[in-house]
Backbone as XML, in Angstrom:
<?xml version="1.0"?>
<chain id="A" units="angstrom">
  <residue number="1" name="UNK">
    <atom name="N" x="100.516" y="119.873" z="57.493"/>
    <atom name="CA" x="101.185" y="120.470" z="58.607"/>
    <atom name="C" x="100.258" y="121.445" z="59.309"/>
  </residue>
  <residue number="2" name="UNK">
    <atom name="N" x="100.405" y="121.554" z="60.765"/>
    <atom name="CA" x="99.677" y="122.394" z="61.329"/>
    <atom name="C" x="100.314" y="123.870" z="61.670"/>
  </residue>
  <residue number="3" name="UNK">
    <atom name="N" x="99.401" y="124.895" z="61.604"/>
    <atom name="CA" x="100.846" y="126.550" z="61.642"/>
    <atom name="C" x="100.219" y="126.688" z="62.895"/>
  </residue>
  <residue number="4" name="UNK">
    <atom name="N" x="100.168" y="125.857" z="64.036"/>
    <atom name="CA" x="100.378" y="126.282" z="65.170"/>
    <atom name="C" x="101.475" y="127.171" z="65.936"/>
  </residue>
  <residue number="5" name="UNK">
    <atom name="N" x="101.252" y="127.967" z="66.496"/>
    <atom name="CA" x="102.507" y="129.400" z="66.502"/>
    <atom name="C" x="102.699" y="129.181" z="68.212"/>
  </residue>
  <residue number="6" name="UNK">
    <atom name="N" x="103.623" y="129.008" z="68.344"/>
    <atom name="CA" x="104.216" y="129.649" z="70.154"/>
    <atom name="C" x="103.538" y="130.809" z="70.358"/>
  </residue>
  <residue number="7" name="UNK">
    <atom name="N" x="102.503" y="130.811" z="71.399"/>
    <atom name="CA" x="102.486" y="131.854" z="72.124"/>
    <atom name="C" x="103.149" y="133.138" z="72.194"/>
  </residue>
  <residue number="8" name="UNK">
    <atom name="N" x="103.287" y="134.439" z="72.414"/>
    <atom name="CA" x="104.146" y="134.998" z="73.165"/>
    <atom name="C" x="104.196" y="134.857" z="74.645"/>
  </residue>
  <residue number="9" name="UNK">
    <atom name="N" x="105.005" y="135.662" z="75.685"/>
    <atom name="CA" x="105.724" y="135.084" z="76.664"/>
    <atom name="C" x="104.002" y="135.716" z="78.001"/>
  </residue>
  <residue number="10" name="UNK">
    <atom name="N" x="103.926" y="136.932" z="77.204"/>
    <atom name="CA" x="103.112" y="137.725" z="78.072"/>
    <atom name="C" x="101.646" y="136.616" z="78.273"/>
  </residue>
  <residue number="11" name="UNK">
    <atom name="N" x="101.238" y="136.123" z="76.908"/>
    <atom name="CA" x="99.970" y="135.217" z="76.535"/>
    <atom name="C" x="100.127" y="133.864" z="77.454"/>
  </residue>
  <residue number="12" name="UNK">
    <atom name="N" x="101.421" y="133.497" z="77.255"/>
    <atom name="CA" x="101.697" y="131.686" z="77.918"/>
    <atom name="C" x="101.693" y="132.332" z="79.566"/>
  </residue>
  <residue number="13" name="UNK">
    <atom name="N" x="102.149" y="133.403" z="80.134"/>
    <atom name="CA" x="102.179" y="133.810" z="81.173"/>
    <atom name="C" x="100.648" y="133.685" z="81.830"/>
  </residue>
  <residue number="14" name="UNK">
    <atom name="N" x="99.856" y="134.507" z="81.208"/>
    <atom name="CA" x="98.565" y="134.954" z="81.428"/>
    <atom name="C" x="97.563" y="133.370" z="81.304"/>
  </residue>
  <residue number="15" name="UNK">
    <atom name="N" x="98.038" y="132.390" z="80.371"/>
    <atom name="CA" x="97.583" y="130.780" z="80.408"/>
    <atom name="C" x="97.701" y="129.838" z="81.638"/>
  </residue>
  <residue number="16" name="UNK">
    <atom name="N" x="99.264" y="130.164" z="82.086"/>
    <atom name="CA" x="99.571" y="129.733" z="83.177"/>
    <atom name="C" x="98.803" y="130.208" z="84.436"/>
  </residue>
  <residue number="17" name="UNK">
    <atom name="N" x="98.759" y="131.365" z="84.384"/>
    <atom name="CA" x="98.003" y="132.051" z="85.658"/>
    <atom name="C" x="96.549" y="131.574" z="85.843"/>
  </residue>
  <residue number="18" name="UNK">
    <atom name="N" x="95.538" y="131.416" z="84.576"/>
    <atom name="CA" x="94.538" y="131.223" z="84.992"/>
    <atom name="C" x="94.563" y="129.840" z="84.744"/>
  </residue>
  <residue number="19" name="UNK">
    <atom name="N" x="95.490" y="128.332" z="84.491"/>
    <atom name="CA" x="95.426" y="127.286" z="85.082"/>
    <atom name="C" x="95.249" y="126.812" z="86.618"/>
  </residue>
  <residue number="20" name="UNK">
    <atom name="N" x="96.658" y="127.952" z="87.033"/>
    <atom name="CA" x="97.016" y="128.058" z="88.048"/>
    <atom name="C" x="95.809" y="128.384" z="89.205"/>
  </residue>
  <residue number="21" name="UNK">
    <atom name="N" x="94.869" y="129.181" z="88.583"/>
    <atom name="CA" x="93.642" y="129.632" z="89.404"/>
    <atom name="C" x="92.426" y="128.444" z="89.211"/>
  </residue>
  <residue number="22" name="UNK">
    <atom name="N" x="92.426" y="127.641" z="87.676"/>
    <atom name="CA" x="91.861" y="127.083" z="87.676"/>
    <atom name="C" x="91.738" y="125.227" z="88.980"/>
  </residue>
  <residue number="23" name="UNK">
    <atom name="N" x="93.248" y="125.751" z="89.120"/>
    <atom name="CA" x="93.331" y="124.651" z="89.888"/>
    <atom name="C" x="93.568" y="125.092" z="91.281"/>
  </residue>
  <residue number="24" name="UNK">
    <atom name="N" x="93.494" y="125.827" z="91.597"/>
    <atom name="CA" x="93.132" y="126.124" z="93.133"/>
    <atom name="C" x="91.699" y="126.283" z="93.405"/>
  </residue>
  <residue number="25" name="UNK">
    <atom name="N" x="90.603" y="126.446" z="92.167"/>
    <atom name="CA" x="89.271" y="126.795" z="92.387"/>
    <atom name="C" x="88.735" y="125.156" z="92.664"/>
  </residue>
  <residue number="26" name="UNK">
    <atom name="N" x="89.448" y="124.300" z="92.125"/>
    <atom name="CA" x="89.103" y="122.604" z="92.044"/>
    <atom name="C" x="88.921" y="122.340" z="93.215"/>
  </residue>
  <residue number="27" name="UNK">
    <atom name="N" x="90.674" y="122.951" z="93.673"/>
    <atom name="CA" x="91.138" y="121.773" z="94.956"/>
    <atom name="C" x="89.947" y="122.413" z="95.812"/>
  </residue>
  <residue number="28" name="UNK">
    <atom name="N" x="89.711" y="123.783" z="96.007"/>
    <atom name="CA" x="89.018" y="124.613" z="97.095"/>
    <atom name="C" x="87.624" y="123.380" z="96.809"/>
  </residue>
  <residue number="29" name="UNK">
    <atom name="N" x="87.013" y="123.728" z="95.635"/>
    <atom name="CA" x="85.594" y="122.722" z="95.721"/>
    <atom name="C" x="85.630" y="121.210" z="96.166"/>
  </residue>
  <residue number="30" name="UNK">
    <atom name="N" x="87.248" y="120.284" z="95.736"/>
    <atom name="CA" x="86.945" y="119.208" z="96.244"/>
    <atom name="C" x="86.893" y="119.416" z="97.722"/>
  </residue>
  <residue number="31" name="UNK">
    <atom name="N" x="87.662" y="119.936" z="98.280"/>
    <atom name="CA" x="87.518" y="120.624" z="99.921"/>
    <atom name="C" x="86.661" y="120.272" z="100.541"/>
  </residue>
  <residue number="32" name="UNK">
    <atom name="N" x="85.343" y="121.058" z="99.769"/>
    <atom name="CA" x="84.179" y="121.619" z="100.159"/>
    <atom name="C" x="83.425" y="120.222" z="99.988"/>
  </residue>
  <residue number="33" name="UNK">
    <atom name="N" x="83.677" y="119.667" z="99.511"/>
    <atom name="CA" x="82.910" y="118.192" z="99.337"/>
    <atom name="C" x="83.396" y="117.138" z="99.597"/>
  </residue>
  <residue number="34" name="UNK">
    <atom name="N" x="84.774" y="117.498" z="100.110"/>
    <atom name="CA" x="85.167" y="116.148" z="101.370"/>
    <atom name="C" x="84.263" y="116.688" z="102.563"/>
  </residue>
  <residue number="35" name="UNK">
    <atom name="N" x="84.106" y="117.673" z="102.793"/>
    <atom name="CA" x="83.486" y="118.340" z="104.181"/>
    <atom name="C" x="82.066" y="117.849" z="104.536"/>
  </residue>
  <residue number="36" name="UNK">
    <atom name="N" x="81.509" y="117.993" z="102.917"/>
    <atom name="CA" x="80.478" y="117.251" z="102.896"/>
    <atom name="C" x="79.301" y="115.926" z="103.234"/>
  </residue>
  <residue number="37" name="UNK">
    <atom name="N" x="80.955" y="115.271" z="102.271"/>
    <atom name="CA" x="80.290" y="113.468" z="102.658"/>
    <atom name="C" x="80.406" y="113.537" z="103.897"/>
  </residue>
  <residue number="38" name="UNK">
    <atom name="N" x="81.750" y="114.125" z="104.345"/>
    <atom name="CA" x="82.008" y="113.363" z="105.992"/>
    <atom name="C" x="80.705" y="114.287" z="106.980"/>
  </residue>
  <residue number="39" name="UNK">
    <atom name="N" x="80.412" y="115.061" z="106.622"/>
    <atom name="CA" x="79.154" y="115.132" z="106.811"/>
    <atom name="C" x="77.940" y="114.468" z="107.313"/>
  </residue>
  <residue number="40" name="UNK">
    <atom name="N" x="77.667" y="114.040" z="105.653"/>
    <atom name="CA" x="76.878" y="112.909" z="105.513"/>
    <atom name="C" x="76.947" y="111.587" z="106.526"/>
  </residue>
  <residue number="41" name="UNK">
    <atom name="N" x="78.505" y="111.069" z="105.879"/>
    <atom name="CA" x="78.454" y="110.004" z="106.618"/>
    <atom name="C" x="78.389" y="110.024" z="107.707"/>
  </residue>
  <residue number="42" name="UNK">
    <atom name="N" x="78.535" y="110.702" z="108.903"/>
    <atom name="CA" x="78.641" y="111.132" z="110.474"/>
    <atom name="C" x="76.987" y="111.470" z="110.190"/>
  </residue>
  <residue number="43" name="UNK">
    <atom name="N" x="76.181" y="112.082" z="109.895"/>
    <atom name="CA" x="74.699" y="111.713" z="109.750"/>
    <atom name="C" x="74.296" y="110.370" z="109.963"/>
  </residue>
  <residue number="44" name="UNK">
    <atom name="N" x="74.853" y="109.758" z="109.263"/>
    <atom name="CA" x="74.011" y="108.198" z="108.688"/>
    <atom name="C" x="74.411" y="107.467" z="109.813"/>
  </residue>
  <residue number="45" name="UNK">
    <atom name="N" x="75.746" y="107.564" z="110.674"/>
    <atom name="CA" x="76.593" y="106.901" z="111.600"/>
    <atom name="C" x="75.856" y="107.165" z="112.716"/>
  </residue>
  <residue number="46" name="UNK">
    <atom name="N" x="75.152" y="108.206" z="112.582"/>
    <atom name="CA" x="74.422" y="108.455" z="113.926"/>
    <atom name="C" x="73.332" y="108.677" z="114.208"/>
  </residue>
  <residue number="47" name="UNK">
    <atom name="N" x="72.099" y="108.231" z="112.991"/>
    <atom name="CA" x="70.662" y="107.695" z="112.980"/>
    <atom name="C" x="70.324" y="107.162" z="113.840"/>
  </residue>
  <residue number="48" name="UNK">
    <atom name="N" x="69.315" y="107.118" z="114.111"/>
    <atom name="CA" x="68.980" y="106.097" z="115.453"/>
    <atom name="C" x="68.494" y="104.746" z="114.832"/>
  </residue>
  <residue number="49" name="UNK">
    <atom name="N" x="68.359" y="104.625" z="113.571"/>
    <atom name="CA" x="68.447" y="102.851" z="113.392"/>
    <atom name="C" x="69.573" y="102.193" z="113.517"/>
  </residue>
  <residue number="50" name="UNK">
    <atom name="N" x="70.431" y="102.985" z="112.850"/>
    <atom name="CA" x="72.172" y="102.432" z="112.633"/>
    <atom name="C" x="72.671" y="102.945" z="113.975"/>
  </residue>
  <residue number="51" name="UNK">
    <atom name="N" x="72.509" y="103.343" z="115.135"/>
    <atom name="CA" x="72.854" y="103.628" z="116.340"/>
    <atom name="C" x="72.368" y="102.235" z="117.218"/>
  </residue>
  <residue number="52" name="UNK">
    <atom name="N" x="71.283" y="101.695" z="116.722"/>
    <atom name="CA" x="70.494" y="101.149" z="117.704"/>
    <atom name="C" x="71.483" y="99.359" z="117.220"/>
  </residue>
  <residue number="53" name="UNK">
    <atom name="N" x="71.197" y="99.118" z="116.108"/>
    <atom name="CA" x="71.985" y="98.234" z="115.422"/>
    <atom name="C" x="73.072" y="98.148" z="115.794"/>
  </residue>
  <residue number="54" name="UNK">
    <atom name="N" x="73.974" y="99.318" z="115.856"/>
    <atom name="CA" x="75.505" y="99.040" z="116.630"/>
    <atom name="C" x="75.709" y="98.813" z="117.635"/>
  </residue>
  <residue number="55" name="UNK">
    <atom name="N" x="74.640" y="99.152" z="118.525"/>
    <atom name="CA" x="74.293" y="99.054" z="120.075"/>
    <atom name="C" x="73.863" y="97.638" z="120.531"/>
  </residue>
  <residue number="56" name="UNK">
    <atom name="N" x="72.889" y="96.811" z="119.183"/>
    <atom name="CA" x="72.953" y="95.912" z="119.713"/>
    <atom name="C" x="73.527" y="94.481" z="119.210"/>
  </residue>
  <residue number="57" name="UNK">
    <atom name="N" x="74.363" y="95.099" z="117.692"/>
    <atom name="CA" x="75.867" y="94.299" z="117.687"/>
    <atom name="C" x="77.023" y="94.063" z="118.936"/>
  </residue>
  <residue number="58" name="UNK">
    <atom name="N" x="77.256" y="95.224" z="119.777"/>
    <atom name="CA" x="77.937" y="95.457" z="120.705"/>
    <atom name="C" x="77.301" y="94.286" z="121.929"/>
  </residue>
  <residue number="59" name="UNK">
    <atom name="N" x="76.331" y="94.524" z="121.508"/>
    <atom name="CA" x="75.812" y="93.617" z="123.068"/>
    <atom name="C" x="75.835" y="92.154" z="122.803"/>
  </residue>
  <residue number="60" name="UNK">
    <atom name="N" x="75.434" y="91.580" z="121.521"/>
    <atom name="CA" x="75.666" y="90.456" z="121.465"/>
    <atom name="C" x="77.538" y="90.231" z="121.493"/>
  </residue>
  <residue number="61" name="UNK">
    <atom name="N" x="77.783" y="90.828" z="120.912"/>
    <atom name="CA" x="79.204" y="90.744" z="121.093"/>
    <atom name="C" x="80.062" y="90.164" z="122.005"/>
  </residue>
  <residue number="62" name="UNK">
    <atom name="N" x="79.694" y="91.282" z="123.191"/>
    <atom name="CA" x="79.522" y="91.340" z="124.389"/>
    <atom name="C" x="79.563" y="89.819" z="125.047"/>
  </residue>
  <residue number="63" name="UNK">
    <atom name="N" x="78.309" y="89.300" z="124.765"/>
    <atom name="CA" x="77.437" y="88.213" z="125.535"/>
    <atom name="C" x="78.411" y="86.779" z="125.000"/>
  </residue>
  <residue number="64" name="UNK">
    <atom name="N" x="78.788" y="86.902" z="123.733"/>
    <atom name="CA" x="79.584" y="85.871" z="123.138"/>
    <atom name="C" x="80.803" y="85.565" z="123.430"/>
  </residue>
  <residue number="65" name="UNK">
    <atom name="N" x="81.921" y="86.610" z="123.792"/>
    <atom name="CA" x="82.891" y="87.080" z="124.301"/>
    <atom name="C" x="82.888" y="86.283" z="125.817"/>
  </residue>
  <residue number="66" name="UNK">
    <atom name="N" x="81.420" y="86.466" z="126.434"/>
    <atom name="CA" x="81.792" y="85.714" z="127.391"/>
    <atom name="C" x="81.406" y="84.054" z="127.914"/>
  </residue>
  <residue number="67" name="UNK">
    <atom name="N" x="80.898" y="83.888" z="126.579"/>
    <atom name="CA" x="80.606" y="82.536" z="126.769"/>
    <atom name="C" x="81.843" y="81.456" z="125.793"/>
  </residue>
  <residue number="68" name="UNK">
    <atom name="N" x="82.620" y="82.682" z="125.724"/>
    <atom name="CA" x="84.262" y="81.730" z="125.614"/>
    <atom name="C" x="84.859" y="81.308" z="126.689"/>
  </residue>
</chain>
């Protein structure tokens, strides 16, 4: 058997609180690193290789579109 003991009220209180902090410190960092990628990705979206590439996906596009 294990003599694991209940807490008192003041201790489970004071557990709760710094879960409670522990998980607002998370959400705040995942935050910070959604902010990030999208970041990133709006970087990469707007390179001038992958700019030039979409530019001239668009145009063939374009050109095909009208030879329907």
């Amino acid at each position: 058997m294990s003599n694991n003991k209940i807490p008192d009220l003041e201790t489970r209180k004071k557990s709760v609180s710094r879960l409670k902090e522990a998980g607002l410190m998370l959400e705040a960092l995942n935050m910070t690193l959604d902010e990030a990628i999208a970041s990133f990705e709006a970087d990469i979206r707007n390179n001038n290789i992958n700019r030039r590439r979409r530019q001239e996906a668009e145009r063939l596009f374009a050109n095909y579109k009208k030879t329907i």
